[in-house]
ROMI-226088 format. One record per residue (C-alpha): residue number from 1; x negated, y negated, z. Coordinates in nm, 3 decimals, always signed. Example, Ala and Ser with C-alpha at 12.3 -4.5 7.8 and 13.67 -1.06 7.14 Angstrom:
2
pos / east / north / up
1 / -1.230 / +0.450 / +0.780
2 / -1.367 / +0.106 / +0.714
//
This chain:
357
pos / east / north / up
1 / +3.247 / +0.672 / -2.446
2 / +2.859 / +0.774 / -2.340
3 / +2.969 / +1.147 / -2.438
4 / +3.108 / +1.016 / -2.782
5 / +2.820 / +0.786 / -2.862
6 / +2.586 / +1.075 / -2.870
7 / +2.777 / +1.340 / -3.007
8 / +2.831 / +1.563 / -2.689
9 / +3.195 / +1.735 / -2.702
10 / +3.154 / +1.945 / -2.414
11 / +3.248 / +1.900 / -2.042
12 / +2.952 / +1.908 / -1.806
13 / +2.666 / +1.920 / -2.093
14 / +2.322 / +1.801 / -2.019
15 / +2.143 / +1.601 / -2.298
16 / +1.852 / +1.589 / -2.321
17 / +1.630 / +1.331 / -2.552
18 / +1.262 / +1.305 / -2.620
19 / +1.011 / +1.199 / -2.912
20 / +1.258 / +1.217 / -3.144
21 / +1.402 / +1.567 / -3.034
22 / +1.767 / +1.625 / -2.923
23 / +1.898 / +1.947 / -2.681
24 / +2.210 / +2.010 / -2.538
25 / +2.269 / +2.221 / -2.291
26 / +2.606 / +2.383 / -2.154
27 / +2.518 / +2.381 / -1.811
28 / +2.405 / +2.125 / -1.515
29 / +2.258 / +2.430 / -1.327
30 / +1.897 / +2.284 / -1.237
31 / +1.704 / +2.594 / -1.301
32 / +1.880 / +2.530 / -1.664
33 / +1.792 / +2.184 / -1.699
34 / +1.463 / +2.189 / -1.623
35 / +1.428 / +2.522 / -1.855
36 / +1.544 / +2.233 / -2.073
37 / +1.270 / +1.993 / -1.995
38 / +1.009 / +2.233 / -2.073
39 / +1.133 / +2.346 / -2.453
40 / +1.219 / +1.947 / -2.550
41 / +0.884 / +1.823 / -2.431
42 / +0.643 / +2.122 / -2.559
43 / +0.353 / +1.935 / -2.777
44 / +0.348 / +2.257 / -3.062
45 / +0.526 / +2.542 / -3.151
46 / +0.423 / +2.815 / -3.068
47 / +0.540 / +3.198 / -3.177
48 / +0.469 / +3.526 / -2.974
49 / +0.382 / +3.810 / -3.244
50 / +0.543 / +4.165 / -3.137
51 / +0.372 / +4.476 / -3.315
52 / +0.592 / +4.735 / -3.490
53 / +0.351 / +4.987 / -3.645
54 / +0.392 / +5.295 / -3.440
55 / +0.749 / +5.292 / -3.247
56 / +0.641 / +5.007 / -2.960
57 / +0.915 / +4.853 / -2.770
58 / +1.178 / +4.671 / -3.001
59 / +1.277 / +4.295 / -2.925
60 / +1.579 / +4.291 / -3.057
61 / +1.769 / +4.589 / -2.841
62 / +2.055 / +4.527 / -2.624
63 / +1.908 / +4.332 / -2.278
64 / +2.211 / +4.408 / -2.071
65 / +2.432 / +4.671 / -2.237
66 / +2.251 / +4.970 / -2.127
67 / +2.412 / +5.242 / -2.360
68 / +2.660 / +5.296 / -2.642
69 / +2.795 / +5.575 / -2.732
70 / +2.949 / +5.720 / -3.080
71 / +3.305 / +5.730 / -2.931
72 / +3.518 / +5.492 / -2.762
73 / +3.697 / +5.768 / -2.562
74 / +3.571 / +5.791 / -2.216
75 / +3.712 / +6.161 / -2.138
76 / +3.516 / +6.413 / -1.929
77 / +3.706 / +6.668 / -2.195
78 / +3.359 / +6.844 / -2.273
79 / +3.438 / +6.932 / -2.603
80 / +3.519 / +6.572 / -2.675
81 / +3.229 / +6.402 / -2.542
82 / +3.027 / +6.210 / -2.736
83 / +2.652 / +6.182 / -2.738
84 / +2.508 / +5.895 / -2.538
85 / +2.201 / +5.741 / -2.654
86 / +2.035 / +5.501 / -2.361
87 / +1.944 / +5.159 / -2.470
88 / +1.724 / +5.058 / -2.132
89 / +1.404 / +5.039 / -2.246
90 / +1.267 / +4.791 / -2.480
91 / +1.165 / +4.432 / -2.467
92 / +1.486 / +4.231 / -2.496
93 / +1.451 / +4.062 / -2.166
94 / +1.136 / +3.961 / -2.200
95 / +1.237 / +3.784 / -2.565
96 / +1.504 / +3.626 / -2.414
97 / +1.335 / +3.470 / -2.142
98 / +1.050 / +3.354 / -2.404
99 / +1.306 / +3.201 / -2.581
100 / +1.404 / +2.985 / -2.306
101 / +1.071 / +2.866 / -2.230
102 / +1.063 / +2.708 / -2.611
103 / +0.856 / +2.985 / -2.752
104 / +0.922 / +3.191 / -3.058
105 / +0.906 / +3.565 / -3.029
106 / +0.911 / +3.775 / -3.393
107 / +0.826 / +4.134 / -3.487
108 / +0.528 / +4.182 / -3.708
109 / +0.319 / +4.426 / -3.881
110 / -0.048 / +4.468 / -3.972
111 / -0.094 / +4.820 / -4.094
112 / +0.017 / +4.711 / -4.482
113 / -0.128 / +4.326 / -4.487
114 / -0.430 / +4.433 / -4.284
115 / -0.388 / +4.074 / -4.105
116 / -0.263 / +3.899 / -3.820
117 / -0.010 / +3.622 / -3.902
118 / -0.181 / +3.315 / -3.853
119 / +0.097 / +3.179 / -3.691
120 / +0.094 / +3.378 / -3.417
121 / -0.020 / +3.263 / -3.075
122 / -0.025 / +3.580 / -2.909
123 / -0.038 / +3.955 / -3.012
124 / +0.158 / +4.176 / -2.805
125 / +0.106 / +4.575 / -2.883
126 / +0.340 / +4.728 / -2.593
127 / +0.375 / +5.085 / -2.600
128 / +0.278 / +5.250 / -2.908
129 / +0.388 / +5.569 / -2.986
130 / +0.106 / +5.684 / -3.255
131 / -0.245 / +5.657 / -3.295
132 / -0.376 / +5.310 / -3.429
133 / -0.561 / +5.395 / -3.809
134 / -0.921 / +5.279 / -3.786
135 / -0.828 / +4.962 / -4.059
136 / -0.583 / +4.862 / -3.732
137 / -0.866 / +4.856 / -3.520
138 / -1.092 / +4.669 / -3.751
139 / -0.784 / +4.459 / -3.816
140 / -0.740 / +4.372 / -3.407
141 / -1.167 / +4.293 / -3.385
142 / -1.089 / +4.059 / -3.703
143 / -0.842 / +3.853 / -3.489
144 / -1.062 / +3.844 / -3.169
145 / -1.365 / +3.736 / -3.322
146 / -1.142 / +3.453 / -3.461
147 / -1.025 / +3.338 / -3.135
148 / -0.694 / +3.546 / -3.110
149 / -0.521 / +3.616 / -2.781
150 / -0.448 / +3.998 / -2.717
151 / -0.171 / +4.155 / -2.494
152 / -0.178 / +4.542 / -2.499
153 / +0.039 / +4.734 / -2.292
154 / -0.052 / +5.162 / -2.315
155 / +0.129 / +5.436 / -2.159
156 / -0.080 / +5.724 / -1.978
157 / +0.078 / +5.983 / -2.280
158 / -0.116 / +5.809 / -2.589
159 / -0.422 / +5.893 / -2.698
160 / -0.630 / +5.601 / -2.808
161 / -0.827 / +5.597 / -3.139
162 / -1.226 / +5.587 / -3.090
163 / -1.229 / +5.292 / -3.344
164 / -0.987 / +5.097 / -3.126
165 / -1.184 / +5.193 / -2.799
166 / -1.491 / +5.093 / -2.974
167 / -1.339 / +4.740 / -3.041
168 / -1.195 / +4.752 / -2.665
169 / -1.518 / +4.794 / -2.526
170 / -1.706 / +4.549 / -2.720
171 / -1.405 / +4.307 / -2.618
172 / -1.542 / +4.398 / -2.205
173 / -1.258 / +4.703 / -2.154
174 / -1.162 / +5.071 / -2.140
175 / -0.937 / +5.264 / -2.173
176 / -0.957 / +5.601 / -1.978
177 / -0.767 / +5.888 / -1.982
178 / -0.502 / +6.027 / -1.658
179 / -0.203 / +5.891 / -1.445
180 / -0.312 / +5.712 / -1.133
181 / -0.173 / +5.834 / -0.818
182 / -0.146 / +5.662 / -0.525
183 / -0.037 / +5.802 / -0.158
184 / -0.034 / +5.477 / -0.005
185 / +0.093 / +5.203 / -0.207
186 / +0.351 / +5.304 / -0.438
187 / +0.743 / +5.248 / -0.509
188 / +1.033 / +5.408 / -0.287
189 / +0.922 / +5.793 / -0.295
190 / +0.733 / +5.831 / -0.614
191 / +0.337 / +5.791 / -0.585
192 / +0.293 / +5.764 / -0.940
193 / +0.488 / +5.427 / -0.943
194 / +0.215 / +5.237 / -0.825
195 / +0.361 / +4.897 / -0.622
196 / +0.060 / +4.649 / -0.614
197 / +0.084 / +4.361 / -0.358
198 / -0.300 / +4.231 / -0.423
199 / -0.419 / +4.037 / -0.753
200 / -0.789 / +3.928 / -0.811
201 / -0.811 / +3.558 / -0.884
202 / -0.679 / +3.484 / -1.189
203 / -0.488 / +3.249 / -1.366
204 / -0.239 / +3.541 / -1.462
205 / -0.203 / +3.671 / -1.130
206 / -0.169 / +3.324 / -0.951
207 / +0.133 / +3.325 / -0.697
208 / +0.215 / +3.633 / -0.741
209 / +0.426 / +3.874 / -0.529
210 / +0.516 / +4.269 / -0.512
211 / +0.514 / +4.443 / -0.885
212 / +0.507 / +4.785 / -0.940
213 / +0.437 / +4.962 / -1.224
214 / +0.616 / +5.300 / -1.320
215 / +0.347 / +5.532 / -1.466
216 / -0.024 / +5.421 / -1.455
217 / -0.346 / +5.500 / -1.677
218 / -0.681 / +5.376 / -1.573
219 / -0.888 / +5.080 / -1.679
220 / -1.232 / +4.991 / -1.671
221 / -1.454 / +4.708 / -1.716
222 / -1.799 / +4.744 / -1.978
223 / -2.073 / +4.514 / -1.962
224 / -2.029 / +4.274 / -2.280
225 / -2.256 / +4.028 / -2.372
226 / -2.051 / +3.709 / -2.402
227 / -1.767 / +3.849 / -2.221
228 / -1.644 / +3.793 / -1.895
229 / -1.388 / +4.054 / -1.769
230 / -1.187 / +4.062 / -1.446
231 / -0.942 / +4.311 / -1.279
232 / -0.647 / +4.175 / -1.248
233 / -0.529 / +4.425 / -0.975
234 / -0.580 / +4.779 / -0.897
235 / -0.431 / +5.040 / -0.720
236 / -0.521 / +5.116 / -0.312
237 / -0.831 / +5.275 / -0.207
238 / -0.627 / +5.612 / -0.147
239 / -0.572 / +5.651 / -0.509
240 / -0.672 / +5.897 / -0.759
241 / -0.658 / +6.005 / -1.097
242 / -0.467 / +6.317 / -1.223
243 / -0.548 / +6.485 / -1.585
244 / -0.265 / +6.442 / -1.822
245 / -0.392 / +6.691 / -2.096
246 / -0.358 / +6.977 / -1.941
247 / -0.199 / +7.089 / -1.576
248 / -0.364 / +7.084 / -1.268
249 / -0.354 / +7.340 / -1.010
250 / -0.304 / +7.196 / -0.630
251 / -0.608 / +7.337 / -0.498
252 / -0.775 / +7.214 / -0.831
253 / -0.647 / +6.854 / -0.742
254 / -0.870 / +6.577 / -0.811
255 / -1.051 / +6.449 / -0.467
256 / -1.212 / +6.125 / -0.490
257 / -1.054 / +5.831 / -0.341
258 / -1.148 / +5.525 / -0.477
259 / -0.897 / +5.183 / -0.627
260 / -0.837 / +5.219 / -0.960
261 / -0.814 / +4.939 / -1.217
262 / -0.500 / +4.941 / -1.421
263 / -0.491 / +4.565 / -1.533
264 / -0.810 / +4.363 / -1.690
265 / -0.785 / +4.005 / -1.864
266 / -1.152 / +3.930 / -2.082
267 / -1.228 / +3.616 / -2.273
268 / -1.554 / +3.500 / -2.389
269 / -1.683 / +3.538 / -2.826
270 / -1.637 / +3.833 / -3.000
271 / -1.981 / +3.925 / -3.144
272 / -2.210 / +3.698 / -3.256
273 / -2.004 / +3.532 / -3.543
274 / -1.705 / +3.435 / -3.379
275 / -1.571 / +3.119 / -3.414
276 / -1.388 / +3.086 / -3.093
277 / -1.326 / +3.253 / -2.802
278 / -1.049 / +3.485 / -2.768
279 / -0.866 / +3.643 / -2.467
280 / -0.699 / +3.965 / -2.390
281 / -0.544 / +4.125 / -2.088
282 / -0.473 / +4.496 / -2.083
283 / -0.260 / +4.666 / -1.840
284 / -0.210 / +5.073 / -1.875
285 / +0.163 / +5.060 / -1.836
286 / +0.421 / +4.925 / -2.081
287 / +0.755 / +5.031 / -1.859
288 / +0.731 / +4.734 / -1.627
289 / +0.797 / +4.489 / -1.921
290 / +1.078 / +4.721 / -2.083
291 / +1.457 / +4.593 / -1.952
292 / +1.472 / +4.838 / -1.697
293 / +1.218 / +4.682 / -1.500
294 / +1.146 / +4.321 / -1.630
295 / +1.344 / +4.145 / -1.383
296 / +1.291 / +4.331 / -1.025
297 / +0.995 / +4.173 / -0.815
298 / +0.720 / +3.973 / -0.980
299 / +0.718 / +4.188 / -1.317
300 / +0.882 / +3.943 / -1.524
301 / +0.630 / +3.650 / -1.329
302 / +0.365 / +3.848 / -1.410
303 / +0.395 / +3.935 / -1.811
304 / +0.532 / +3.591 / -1.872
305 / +0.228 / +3.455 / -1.635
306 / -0.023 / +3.664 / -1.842
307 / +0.114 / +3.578 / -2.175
308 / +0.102 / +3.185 / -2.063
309 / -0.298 / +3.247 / -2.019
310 / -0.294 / +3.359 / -2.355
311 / -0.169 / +3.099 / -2.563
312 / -0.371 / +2.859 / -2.328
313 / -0.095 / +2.721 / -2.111
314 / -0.211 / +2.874 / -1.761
315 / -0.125 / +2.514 / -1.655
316 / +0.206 / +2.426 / -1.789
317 / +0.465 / +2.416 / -1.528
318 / +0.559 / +2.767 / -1.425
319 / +0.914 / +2.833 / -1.405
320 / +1.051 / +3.210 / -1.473
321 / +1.409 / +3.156 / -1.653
322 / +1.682 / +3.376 / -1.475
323 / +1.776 / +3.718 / -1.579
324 / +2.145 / +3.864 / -1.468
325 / +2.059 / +4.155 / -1.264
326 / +2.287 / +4.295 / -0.918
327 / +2.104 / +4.158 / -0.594
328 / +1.883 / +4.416 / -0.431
329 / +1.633 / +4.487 / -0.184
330 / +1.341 / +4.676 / -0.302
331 / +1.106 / +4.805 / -0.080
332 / +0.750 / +5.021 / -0.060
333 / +0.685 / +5.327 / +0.093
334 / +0.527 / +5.165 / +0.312
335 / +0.802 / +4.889 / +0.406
336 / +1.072 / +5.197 / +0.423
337 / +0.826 / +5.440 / +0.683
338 / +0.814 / +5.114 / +0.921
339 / +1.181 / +5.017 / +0.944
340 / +1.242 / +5.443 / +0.969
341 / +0.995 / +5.429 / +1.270
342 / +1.172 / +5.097 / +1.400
343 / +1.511 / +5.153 / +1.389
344 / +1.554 / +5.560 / +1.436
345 / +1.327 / +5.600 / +1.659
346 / +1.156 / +5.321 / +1.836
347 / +1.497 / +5.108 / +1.910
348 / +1.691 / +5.444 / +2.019
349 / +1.380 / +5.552 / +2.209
350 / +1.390 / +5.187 / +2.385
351 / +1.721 / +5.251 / +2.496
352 / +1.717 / +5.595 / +2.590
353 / +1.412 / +5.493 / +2.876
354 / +1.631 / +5.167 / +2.965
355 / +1.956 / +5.400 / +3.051
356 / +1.723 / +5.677 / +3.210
357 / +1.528 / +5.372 / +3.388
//
């Protein structure tokens, strides 16, 4: 009779009711419900603006189909094989969660209207494939000098325009040019998939566990006036920088040791006319957002934590939404030499002395 009164026709449905606002939901799993709790009870709407001007990451692919393919024949018959075009990458994940939390997530695009939808909360510009036109750039300083909140993600191949650099720097930030590399802290065996286990303090990086981050170009902080920017994390002090733009020779390999920035977050006025202050974190890798590597570790806590400080809700209650993935263990280079060392040699080792003892 409760059901009927308020319209629910579904076994084991949570309602929930507040200000005038009504949401059902399917489920009575409590990560659900209190998903639930934070959408019905948000005081605005709020929409996260995706850029579409030069190939980035769509939000609209396929989160957990990772491929389709022309035919629906399956047959190892060569001749008959279709081609099979991979769907992992992209930001589908990452929409989907947003979604849960309540906010809106849209594509956009400022190259014809030269402006920023004024609706938008949040820019997001993850992984272009083309150069920015210098009207983009002037575009992007337009929206930080009126208080705008910037999240650009930039892959080690693209070259970035000297107008947008120019706006980057006067925003505290810079781009620079190579892969990081990183002997000591880095993913399984490949030491350009930088694993970082240390944040600075930051709203963003509050909390926060192991992320790694496939593919790494380095950041730097400028002196701004007005501007106060902060590494977010960098790589280990064994690190270095490679050249992308042309190859490097081994005995031509680059030699300084030093950690590298590849994450900053700035806020403060943009020039001397803005209106309010603005905020933007930059991080030179766009893979650990895409679906292939959203939901493993703290990447997903991290771009959703980062995108949170943006639209001003770095205290909100923080609750990731789940994403369907197979359970794994993922472990450093680090993690996998120790356990090596314990169990193959160390533990046999013990017992070898014990039997000749």
């Amino acid at each position: 009779a409760a059901a009927n009164s308020f319209g629910v026709r579904i076994y084991n449905t949570a309602l929930l009711l507040s200000g005038g606002k009504r949401l059902e939901i399917p489920t009575i799993d409590d990560r659900d419900i209190a998903l639930g709790i934070v959408r019905i009870t948000r005081g605005s709407h709020k929409t996260i603006c995706f850029l579409t001007d030069h190939g980035e990451y769509d939000i609209n692919n396929f989160e957990f189909h990772t491929h389709f393919e022309g035919s629906h024949s399956h047959s190892h018959d060569i001749q008959g094989m279709a081609v099979v075009q991979m769907e992992d990458h992209g930001l589908g994940r990452l929409r989907r969660a947003l979604e849960k939390l309540g906010l809106a997530a849209r594509p956009v695009s400022i190259l014809a209207s030269g402006q920023v939808p004024p609706d938008c909360s949040a820019l997001v510009e993850a992984n272009p494939r083309t150069r920015h036109t210098p009207k983009e750039a002037e575009t992007l300083a337009a929206y930080l000098a009126a208080g705008g909140s910037l999240l650009m993600l930039v892959e080690p191949d693209i070259e970035i325009e000297p107008k947008l650099a120019e706006v980057l720097a006067r925003a505290g930030i810079r781009i620079e040019d190579g892969v990081v590399v990183d002997p000591v802290e880095h993913y399984y065996t490949d030491d350009q998939m930088i694993a970082v286990t240390r944040y600075g303090r930051h709203p963003a990086t509050a909390g926060l566990a192991l992320s790694f981050f496939p593919g790494v170009r380095p950041l730097a902080t400028v002196p701004a006036e007005g501007i106060e920017a902060s590494v977010l994390f960098s790589s280990s002090a064994q690190s270095y920088v490679m050249a992308t733009r042309r190859p490097v020779a081994p005995e031509a390999a680059p030699t300084e040791r030093r950690a590298v920035p590849i994450a900053v977050a700035a806020e403060g006025r943009y020039g001397g006319d803005a209106t309010k202050p603005f905020r933007a974190v930059v991080v030179g890798d766009a893979d650990f957002a895409s679906n292939s590597f959203f939901p493993y570790m703290s990447n997903a806590d991290l771009v959703l934590a980062a995108l949170a400080w943006l639209i001003h809700e770095e205290k909100a209650p923080t609750l990731t939404p789940p994403v369907e993935v197979l359970p794994t263990v993922t472990l450093t280079n680090h993690d996998v030499r120790t356990i090596f060392i314990a169990t193959v040699i160390a533990l046999p080792g013990a017992v070898a002395l014990a039997g000749a003892g």
